[in-house]
C-alpha positions in Angstrom: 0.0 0.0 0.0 1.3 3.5 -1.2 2.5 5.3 2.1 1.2 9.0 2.4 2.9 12.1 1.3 4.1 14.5 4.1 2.3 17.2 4.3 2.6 20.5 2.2 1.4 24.3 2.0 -0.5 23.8 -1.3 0.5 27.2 -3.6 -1.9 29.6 -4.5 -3.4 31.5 -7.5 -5.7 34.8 -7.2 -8.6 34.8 -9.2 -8.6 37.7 -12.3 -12.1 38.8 -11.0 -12.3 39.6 -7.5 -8.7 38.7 -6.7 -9.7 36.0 -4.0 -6.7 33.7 -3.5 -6.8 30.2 -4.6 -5.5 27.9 -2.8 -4.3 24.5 -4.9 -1.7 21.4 -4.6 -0.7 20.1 -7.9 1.3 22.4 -8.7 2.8 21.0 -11.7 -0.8 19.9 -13.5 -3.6 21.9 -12.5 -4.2 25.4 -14.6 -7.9 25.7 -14.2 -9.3 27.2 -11.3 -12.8 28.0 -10.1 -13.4 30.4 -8.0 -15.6 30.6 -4.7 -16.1 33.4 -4.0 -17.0 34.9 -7.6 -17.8 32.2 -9.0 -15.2 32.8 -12.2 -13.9 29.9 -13.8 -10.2 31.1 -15.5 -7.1 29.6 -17.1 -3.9 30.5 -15.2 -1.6 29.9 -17.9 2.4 29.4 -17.3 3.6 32.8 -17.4 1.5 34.3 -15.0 -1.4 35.8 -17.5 -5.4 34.7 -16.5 -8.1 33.9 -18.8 -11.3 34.1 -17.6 -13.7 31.3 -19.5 -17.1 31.6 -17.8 -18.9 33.4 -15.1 -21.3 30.8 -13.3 -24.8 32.2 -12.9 -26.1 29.6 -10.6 -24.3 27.5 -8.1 -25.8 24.4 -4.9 -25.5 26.5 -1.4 -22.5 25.6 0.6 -21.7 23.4 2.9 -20.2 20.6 0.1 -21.0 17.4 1.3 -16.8 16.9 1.3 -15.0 19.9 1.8 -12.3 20.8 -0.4 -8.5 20.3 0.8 -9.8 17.5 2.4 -8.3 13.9 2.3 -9.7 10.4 3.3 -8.9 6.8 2.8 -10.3 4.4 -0.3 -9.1 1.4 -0.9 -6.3 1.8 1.7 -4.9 4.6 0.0 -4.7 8.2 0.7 -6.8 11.1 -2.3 -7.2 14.7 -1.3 -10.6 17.2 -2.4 -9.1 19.2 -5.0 -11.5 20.3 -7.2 -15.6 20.2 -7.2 -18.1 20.5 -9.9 -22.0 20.5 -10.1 -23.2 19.2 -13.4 -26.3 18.1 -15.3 -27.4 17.1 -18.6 -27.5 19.0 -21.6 -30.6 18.0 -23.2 -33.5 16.0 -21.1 -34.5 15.8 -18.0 -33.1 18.2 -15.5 -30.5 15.7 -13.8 -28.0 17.2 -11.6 -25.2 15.8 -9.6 -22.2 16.8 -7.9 -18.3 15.4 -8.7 -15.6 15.5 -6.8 -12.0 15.5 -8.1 -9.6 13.3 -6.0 -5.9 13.5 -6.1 -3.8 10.4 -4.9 -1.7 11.7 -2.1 1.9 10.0 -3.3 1.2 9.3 -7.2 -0.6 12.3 -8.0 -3.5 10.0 -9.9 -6.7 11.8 -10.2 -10.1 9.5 -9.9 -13.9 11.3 -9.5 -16.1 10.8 -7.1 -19.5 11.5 -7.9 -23.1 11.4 -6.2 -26.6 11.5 -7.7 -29.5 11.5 -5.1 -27.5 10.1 -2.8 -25.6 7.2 -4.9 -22.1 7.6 -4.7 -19.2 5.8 -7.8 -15.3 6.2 -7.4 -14.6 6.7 -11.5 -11.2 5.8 -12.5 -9.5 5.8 -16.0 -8.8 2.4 -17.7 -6.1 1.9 -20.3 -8.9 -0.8 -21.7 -11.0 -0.6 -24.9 -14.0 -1.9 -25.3 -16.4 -2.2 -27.9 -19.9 -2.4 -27.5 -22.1 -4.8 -29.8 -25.6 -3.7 -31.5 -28.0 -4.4 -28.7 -25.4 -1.7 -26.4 -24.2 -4.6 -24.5 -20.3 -4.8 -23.3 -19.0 -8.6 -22.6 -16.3 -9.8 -21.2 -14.8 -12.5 -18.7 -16.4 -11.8 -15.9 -18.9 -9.2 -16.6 -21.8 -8.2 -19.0 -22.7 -4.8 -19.0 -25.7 -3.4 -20.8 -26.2 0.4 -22.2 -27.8 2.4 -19.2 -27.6 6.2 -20.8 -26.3 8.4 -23.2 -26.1 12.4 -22.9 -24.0 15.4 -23.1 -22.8 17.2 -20.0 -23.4 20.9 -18.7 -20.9 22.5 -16.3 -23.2 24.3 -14.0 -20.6 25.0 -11.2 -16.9 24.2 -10.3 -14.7 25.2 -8.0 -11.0 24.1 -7.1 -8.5 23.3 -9.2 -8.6 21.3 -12.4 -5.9 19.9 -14.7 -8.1 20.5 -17.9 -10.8 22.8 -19.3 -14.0 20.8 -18.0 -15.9 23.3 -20.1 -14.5 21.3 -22.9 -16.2 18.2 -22.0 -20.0 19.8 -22.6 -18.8 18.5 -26.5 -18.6 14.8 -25.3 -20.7 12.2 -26.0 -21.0 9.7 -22.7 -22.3 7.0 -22.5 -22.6 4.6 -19.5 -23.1 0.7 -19.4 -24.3 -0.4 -16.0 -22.9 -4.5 -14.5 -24.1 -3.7 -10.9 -21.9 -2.6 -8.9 -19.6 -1.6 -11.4 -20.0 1.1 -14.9 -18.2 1.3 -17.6 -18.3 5.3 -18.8 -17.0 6.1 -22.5 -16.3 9.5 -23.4 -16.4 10.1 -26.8 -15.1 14.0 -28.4 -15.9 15.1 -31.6 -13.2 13.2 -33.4 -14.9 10.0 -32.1 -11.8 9.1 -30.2 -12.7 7.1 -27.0 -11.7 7.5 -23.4 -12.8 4.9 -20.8 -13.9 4.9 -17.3 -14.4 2.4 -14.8 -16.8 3.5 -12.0 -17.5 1.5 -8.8 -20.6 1.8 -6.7 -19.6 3.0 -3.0 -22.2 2.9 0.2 -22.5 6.3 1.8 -21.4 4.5 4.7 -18.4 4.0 3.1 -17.6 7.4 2.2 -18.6 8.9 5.0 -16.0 6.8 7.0 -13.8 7.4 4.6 -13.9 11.1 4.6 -13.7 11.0 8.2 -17.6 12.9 8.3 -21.0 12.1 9.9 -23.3 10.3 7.4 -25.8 12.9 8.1 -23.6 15.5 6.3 -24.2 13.5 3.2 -26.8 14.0 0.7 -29.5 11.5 1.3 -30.1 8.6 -0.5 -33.1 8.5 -3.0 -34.7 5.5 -5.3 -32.1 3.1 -7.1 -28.4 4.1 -8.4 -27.3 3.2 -11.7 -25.0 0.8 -10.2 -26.3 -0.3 -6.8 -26.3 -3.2 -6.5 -29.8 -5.2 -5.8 -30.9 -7.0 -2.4 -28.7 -10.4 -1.3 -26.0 -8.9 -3.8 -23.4 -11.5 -4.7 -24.6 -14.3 -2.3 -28.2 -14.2 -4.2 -27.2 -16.7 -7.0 -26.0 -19.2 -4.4 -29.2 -18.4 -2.2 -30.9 -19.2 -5.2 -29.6 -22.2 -6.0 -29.2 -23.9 -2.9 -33.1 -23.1 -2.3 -34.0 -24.4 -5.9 -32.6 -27.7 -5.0 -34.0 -27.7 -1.7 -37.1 -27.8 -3.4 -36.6 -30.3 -5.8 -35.2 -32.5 -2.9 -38.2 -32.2 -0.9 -40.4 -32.7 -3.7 -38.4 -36.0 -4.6 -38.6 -37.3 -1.1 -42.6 -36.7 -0.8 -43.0 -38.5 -4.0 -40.3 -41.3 -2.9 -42.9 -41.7 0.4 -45.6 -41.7 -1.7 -44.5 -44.2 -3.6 -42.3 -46.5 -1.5 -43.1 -45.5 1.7 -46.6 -46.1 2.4 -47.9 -49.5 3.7 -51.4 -50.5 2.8 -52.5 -52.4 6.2 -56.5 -52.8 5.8 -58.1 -52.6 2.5 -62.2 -54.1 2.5 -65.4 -53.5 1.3 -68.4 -53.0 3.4 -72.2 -53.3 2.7 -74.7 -51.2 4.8 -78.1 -53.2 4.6 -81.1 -51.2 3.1 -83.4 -49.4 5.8 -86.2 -51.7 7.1 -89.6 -50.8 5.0 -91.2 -47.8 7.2 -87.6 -46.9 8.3 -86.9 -44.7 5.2 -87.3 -41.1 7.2 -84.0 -42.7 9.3 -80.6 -41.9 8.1 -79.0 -44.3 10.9 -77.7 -47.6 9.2 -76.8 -50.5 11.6 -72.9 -49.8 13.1 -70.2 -51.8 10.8 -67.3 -53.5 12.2 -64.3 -54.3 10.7 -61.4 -57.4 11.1 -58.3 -56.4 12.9 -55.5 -55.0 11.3 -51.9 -54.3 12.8 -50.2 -50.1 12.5 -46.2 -51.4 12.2 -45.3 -48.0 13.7 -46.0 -44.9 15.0 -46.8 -41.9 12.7 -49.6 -41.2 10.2 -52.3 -43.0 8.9 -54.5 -42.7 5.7 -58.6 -44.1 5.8 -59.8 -43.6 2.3 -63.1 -44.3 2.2 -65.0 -44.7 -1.2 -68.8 -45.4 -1.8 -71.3 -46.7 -4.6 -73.4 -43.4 -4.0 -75.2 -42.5 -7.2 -77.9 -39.2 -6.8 -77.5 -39.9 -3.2 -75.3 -39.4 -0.4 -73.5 -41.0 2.3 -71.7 -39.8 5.3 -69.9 -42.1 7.7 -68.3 -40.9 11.4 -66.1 -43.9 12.1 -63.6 -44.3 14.6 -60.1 -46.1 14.8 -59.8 -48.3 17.9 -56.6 -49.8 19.5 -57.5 -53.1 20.8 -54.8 -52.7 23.4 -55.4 -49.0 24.9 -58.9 -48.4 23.8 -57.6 -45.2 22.3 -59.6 -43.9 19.5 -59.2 -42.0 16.5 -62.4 -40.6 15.5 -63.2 -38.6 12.1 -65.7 -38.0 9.8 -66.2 -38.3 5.2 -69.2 -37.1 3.6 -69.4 -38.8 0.0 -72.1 -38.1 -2.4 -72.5 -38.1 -6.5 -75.2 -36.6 -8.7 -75.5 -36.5 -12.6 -77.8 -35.5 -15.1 -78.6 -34.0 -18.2 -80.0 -30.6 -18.7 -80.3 -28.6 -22.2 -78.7 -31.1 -23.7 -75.4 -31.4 -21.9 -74.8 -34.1 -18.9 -73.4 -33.3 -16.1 -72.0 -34.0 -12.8 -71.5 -33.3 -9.2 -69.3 -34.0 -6.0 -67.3 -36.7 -5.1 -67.5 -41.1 -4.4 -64.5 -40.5 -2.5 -62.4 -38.7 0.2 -59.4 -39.7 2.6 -58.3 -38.4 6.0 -55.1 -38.0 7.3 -54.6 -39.2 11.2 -51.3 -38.4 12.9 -49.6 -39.7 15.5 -50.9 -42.8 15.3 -49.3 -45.6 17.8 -48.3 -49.0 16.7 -50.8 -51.9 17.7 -53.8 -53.9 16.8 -56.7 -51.6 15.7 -60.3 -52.0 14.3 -62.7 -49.4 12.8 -65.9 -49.1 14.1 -68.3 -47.1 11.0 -71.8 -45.5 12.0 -73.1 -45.0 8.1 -75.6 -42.1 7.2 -77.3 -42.8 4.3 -79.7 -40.6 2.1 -83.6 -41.9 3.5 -84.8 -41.2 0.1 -82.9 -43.9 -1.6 -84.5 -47.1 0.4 -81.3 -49.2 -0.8 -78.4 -50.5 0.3 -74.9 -48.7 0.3 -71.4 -50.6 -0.6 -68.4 -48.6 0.6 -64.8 -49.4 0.5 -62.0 -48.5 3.3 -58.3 -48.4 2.8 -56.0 -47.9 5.5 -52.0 -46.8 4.8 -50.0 -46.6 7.4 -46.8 -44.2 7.3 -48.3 -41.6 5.5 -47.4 -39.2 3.8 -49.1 -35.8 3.9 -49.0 -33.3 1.2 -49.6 -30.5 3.3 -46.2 -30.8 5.2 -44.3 -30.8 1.7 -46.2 -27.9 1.1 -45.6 -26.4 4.3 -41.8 -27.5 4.0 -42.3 -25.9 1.0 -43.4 -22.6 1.7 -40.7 -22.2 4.6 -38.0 -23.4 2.5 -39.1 -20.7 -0.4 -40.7 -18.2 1.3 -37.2 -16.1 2.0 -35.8 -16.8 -1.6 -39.3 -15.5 -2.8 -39.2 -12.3 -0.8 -35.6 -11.6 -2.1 -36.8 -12.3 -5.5 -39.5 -9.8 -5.7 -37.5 -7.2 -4.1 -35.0 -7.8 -5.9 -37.2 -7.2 -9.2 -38.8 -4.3 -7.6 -35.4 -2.8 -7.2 -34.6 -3.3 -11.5 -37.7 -2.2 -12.1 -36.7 1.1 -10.4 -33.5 1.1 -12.3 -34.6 0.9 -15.6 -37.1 3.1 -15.2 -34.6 6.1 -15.3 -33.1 4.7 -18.1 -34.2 5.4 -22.1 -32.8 1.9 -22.7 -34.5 -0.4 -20.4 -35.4 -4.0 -21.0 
C-alpha cells in the first residue's frame, strides 16, 4: 500500500475577478481554477497571465458534502478534495449531480467521485477498450454490462483546481453501461476518439467513513443508483440455487414416500343393509365393524373411504380403535355423487371419495368401528370401500416445508425485481 505524502502548504493563485486567493496542490498539473467566492472559472496559464472562460450564474449552497482540501482513505490509499463540480445534462430531464476530483496523495493519480440523489461511484480511468455490440451490451470475462444512458454534460458549477478545461467536456458524448456494482463510462469527443472509465458503486457509509464525516452531512439517499447493487448482492445466485434444490429434494422425497413408503394395512369393502320398510325417514344404518388389522409404527395414517353413491349421499363418522389402549381416532367423510342431463349437456357433481389424514398414530392392533348415514330417500343398500395406509405421507407438510423453505428466496426475489424495475425506469434503454 502507497505510504502518504508529508504534508505540504498547497500554492496559490488569485482569481482575475475579484482577486480571492486560490488555494491548490498540484502544482505541476492543475491550470484551471474556479473560484468561490466569484464564481469565475479562468485559465492561469504558465507565465503568470489569467483567462477568464465563464462566469457561473447559478451554483448548490455551501456546505459541500466533502470539503475541499480534504483527504480520506479508499481502498487503503490516501486522495485529497481538490477540485468540485455540479453538473447536469445538456438536453433532457433536468439531472444534476455533484463530482468531486480526487488526487492520490503519493502518485498524484486523479479518480472522480461522484453522487446522484445520494448514490455515490469512485470513476477511475482504464487503459482498456471496449467495444460495445448492437443491442449496447459490453462482454467480457467476468462481466456483462448493458447500455444504461447516453447524454451530453453541462458544467453548471466548479470550484478548485482542475488539470483541464472541463468546459471542454460539454462537447462529449457519454455514455454509460451499468454491471451492478460496477460502470463502464466512455467519453467520446468530436473526433470519435474514445476515453474509458471504470466506475464502482460505494455505500454512503463508506464514504462517509472514509472522509472522516457524519453520514448525516451526506446527501441522502433516494430511489435506485445506476449501479447499486440489488438486495442479497453477490450471495443471491448461491441463495438461489441452494433453495431451488432444496425444493426439488423435498419434492423428490414426498414422491419417494408416496411411492415406496406407504404401507397399505387394511383394504375391504363394506355393505350397509337397506333401511327396514317404514324406516326410510331414518338416516342411521346398523354400526359396521371391521377385522383387525396391525399399525407397524408410530406416525400417520391414511382411511380412504370410497362409496357406490349414485344421486345420493353418504356420510360415515367412524372411529379407529386400539384393541390394546382403547384409544380412538375418530373422524368424519361425507361422500355423495349426482348427474344429469339438462339442455342437452350431462353433467356431474361431488365426489364417491375422500381420505383423511390421522397423525400420530401408535403401533398396535386396531379395528374401525363405521356408524353410516345414508340418504332416506334412496330405500337401498350402500357398498363402501376402506383403505388404510400406514406411514403416510401428507401433502400438506411438503407444502408447508415448502413454503418455509421458499418463502425467503421469494421475498428476495421480488425485491429484488422491484429494485430493477426502479433502475430501468430512469433509463431510455430499459429491458
Amino acid at each position: 500500500m502507497s505510504q502518504p505524502a508529508p504534508a505540504f502548504a498547497p500554492a496559490a493563485v488569485r482569481c482575475p475577478h475579484c482577486g480571492r486567493e486560490i488555494r491548490y496542490f498540484d502544482v505541476q498539473q492543475s491550470t484551471f481554477f474556479g473560484c468561490p467566492e466569484c464564481h469565475t472559472f479562468f485559465e492561469q496559464a504558465a507565465g503568470g497571465a489569467s483567462k477568464q472562460l465563464r462566469r457561473f450564474k447559478q451554483y448548490p449552497k455551501p456546505p459541500r458534502p466533502l470539503a475541499l482540501g480534504s483527504t480520506g482513505q479508499l481502498a487503503g490509499e490516501t486522495y485529497r478534495v481538490t477540485g468540485y463540480q455540479w453538473r447536469c445534462e445538456a438536453k433532457g430531464p433536468d439531472y444534476r449531480w455533484e463530482e468531486f476530483q480526487l488526487r492520490h496523495e503519493t502518485t498524484g493519480a486523479s479518480r472522480q467521485l461522484a453522487v446522484y440523489q445520494g448514490h455515490w461511484l469512485l470513476i477511475e480511468p482504464t487503459a482498456e477498450q471496449y467495444k460495445p455490440d448492437k443491442e449496447g451490451s459490453i462482454t467480457t470475462t467476468e462481466h456483462n454490462f448493458q447500455l444504461y444512458n447516453r447524454y451530453s454534460p453541462r458544467v453548471l458549477y466548479a470550484e478548485g483546481e482542475f488539470d483541464w478545461n472541463i468546459l471542454a467536456d460539454e462537447s462529449l458524448k457519454i455514455s454509460e453501461y451499468i454491471d451492478p456494482p460496477q460502470m463502464l463510462v466512455r467519453e467520446r469527443n468530436a473526433s470519435k476518439h474514445d476515453t474509458w472509465y471504470l466506475a464502482r458503486h460505494l455505500e454512503p457509509a463508506e464514504v462517509a467513513e472514509a472522509f472522516s464525516v457524519p453520514l448525516t452531512q451526506l446527501p441522502d439517499r433516494n430511489g435506485v443508483g445506476a449501479a447499486q447493487p440489488a438486495p442479497g448482492g453477490t450471495a443471491w445466485p448461491q441463495l438461489r440455487t441452494a433453495a431451488l434444490l432444496m425444493a426439488l429434494l423435498v419434492v423428490l422425497t414426498h414422491v419417494a414416500l408416496m411411492k415406496w413408503g406407504n404401507e397399505t394395512v387394511f383394504n375391504q369393502e363394506f355393505v350397509s343393509p337397506a333401511p327396514a320398510p317404514g324406516a326410510l325417514e331414518v338416516p342411521e344404518r346398523p354400526m359396521q365393524v371391521s377385522p383387525s388389522f396391525t399399525v407397524p409404527g408410530t406416525g400417520a395414517l391414511t382411511v380412504d373411504l370410497w362409496a357406490s353413491v349414485d344421486n345420493s349421499w353418504v356420510e360415515i363418522p367412524y372411529a379407529l380403535v386400539n384393541e390394546q389402549t382403547g384409544q380412538q381416532f375418530a373422524a368424519t367423510s361425507s361422500l355423495e355423487h349426482y348427474s344429469g342431463v339438462e339442455g342437452g349437456e350431462s353433467w356431474q357433481e361431488g365426489n364417491r371419495e375422500a381420505a383423511t389424514l390421522l397423525n400420530q398414530v401408535p403401533a398396535g392392533r386396531y379395528h374401525l368401528n363405521f356408524y353410516p348415514l345414508a340418504d332416506p330417500v334412496k330405500a337401498e343398500q350402500v357398498q363402501f370401500r376402506a383403505t388404510v395406509q400406514a406411514r403416510a405421507t401428507a401433502g400438506s407438510n411438503a407444502v408447508l416445508a415448502l413454503v418455509l423453505l421458499l418463502l425467503y428466496p421469494a421475498y428476495m426475489y421480488f425485491r429484488r425485481a422491484a429494485h430493477e424495475n426502479t433502475r430501468w425506469s430512469n433509463s431510455d434503454f430499459g429491458p
